[in-house]
N, C-alpha and C positions, 0 to 999 in steps of 0.2 A: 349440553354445553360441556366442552372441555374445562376443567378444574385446570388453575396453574399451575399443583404438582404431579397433573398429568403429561403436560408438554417437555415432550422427550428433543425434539430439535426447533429451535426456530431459525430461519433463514431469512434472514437480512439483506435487502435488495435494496442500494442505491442508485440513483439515477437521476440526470439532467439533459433535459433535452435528448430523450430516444425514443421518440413515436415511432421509429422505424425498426425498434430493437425490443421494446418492451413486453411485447408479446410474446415474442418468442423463447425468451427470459422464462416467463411466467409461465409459460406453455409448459415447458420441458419439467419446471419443478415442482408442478403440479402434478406431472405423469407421472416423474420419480416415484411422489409420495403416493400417488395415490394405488403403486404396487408394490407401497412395504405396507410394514404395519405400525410404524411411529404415527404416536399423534404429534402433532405438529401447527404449527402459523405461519403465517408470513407477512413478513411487515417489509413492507415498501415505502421507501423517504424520500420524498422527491425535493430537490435543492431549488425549489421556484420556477421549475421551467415553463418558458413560454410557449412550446407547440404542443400535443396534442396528448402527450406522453399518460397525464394522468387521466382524460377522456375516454383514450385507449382502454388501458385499463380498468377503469370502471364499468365501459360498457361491454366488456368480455368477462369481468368477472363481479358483477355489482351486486349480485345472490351469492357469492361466495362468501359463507361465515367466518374463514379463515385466514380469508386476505384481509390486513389491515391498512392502511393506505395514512401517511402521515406527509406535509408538506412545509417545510421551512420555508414560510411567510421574509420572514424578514433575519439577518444575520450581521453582524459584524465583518466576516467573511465566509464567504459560502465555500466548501469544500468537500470531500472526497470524506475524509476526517471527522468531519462537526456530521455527516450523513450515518457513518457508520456509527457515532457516538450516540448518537438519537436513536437507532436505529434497536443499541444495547439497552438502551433506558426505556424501551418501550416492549420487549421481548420476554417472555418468561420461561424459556428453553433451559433444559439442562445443558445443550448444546446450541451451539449456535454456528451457521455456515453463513458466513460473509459473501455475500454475490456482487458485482457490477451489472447494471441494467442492459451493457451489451454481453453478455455471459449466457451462454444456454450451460444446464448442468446435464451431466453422463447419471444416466439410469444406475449403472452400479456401483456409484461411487460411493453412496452417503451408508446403505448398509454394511459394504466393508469396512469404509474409513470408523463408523462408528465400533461395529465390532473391532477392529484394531486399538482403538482408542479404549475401547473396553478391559482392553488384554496387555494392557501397553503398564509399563512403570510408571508410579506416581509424578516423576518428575517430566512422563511424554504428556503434553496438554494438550496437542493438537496436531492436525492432520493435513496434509495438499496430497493431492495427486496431478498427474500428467495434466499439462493444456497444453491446448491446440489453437495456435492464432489462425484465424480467416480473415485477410488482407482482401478488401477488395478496394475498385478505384475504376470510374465511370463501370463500365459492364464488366468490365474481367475480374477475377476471384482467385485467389491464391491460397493455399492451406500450406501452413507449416505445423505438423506434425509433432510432437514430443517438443517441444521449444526449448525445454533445459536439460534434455536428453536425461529423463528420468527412467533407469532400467531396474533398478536397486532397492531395497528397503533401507533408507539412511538418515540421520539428522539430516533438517533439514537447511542449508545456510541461509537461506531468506524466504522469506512468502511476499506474495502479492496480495492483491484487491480479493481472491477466492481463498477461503479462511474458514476451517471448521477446527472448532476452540470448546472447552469444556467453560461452561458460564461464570464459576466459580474461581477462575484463576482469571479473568479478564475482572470480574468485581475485584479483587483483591490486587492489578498491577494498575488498575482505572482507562481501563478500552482504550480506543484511541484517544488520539489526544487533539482534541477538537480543536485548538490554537495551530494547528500545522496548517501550513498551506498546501504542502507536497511533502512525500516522503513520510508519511504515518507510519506505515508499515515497518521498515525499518526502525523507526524510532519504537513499537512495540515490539518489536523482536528484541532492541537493549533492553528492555524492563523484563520481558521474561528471563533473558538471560542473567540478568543479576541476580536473580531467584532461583539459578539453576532447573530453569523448566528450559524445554525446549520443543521442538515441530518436527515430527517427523514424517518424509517424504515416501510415499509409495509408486512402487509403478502399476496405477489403475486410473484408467482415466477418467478424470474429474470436471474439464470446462471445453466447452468452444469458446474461444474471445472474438467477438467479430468488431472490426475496427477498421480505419480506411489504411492504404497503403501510403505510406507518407514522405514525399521526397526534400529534399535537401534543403527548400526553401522553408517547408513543416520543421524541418527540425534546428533549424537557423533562431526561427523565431520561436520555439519551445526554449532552446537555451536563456534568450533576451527575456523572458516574458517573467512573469513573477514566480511562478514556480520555480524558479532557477534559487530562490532565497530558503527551498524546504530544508535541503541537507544542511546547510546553516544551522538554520531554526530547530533541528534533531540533531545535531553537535549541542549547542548549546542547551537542549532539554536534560542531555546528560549528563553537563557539567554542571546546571544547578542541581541538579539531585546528587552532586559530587561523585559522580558515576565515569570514569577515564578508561581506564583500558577493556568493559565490552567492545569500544568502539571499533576495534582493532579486530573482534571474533564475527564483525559482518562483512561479508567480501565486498558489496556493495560501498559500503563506508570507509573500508580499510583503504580498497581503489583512491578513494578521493582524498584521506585525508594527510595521507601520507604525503604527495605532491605536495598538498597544499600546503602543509607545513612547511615543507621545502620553500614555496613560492610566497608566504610569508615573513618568513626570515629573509628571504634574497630580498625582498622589499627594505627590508630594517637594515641591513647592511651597505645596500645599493644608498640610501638616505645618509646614512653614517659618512661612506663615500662623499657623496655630493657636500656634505656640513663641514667635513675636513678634510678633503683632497686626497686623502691618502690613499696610494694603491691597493696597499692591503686589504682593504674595504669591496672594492673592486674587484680584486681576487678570490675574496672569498666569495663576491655573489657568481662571479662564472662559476668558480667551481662547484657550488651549491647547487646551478642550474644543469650540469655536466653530471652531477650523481643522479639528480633526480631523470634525468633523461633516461641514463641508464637504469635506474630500478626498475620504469613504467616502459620501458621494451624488456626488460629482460623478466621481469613480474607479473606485469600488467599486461596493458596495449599501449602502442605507441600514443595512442587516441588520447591517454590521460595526462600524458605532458602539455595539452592541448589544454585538454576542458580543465584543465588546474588554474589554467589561467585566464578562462571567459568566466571560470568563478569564483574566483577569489575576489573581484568586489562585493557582489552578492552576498558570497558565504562572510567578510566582513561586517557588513552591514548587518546580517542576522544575527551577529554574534554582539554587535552593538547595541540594536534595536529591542531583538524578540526577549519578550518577558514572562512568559505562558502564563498569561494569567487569563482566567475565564472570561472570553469573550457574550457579546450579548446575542441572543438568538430566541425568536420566534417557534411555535412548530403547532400548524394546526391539523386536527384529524379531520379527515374526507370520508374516509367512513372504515 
């Protein structure tokens, strides 16, 4: 049996509903490991799904000693977030690589990233390399290549759902934060940076992400749907811990919150307006809305003068509502 201060990486696999993906997840990170020489686990969280996902699994690897297999029964809110939180509470890795159950991982990724990570400054915690999304949609398949055009060795300005992290600085910033709905990732990237740690990005590649290809009407209803309330609920995580200007050092965040600022005053003004008639009121919210145009084409994308404003009710309401306080959650072991 492996000792727990022998496991040099555990990888962290959530997933909901991907009978069609989890295999091949597991596949791949199995081969990795099983042509280094890390010892290693794997724990897999599964968020209740209802198809075959965790069957799959079992019966391809149900003599593996090393897969641990953990299921959120019951939750407050089921997430992406409360998955990976479970996921750190059950792992005993000096290191730990974050996966998504549609993610296969690259063979050379985990012993460079971790030698890097070895060799790196106290304040580099952690590691991404290149992904690769594979779009597909009825029979046809698309590869997009290098997704965030990573050529370089750099900080990194944001990470996603694929995350290898030193165990030790996620105990001491508190993993994710299992009260998000969306937007986790971000909202850890402000906590490390308030600590002056940081991610940095290599060009070796690290995931396939296989996911469908999703047209206009997908992304209509992503915006309406409740995840639209994350970046909200990850503003506000940071002003209760009295945390204001990281917000400004994630590009992802900065995009949003700048508009929005805009498009919340032009609210309070336009109102002022309408209570006492005066034009000055009025004036100022055109021209409030006339800078902001300008920043978000000459900054941004035009796109953000847009989505500034499909969420700024959202992003209000999480700013009203969310209160990050420990939600309730089930989690049974399967084996």
């Amino acid at each position: 049996m492996i000792q727990t201060n022998d496991i040099i990486i555990s990888i962290v696999v959530i997933c909901k509903n991907e009978e069609g993906k989890i295999l091949k997840c597991l596949n791949s990170i199995f081969h990795c490991l099983e042509i280094s020489d890390f010892k290693f686990e794997v724990i897999l969280v599964d968020s209740n799904s209802t198809d075959r996902t965790i069957e799959k699994a079992i019966n391809q690897y149900s003599h593996n000693p090393f897969l641990h297999i953990y299921q959120i029964t019951e939750a407050d809110l089921f997430s992406a977030s409360l998955g990976r939180y479970v996921g750190l509470h059950k792992s005993k890795g000096k290191y730990i690589l974050f996966l998504d159950g549609d993610m296969e991982l690259e063979d050379q990724f985990l012993p460079q990233a971790i030698l890097k990570l070895e060799n790196s400054p106290e304040s580099c915690v952690g590691i991404i390399g290149i992904r690769n999304d594979i779009l597909t949609k009825e029979n046809n398949q698309m590869k997009i290549s290098n997704v965030y055009n990573t050529t370089i060795e750099k900080r990194a300005a944001h990470f996603g759902g694929a995350l290898l992290i030193e165990r030790k600085i996620l105990d001491e910033v508190g993993g994710h934060n299992p009260n998000l709905i969306s937007n986790e990732e971000p909202e850890l990237y402000l906590r490390l940076i308030e600590r002056n740690y940081y991610i940095k990005e290599i060009p070796i590649e690290m995931i396939n992400h296989y996911d469908k290809k999703i047209d206009i009407n997908d992304k209509i209803k992503a915006l309406f749907s409740k995840r639209s309330l994350g970046i909200g609920q990850c503003i506000k995580a940071s002003l209760l811990r009295k945390s204001f200007s990281p917000l400004f050092q994630h590009n992802q965040i900065k995009q949003f919150i700048i508009p929005i600022l805009f498009d919340i005053v032009s609210v309070f003004t336009f109102i002022l307006y309408l209570v006492n008639g005066q034009v000055l009121f009025l004036f100022l919210t055109v021209l409030l809305q006339i800078l902001n145009a300008v920043i978000c084409t000459t900054l941004y994308k035009s796109s953000k003068f847009i989505l500034s404003k499909v969420f700024l009710i959202p992003t209000i309401i999480a700013l009203i509502n969310f209160k990050n306080t420990t939600q309730h959650f089930i989690v049974k072991k399967i084996q």
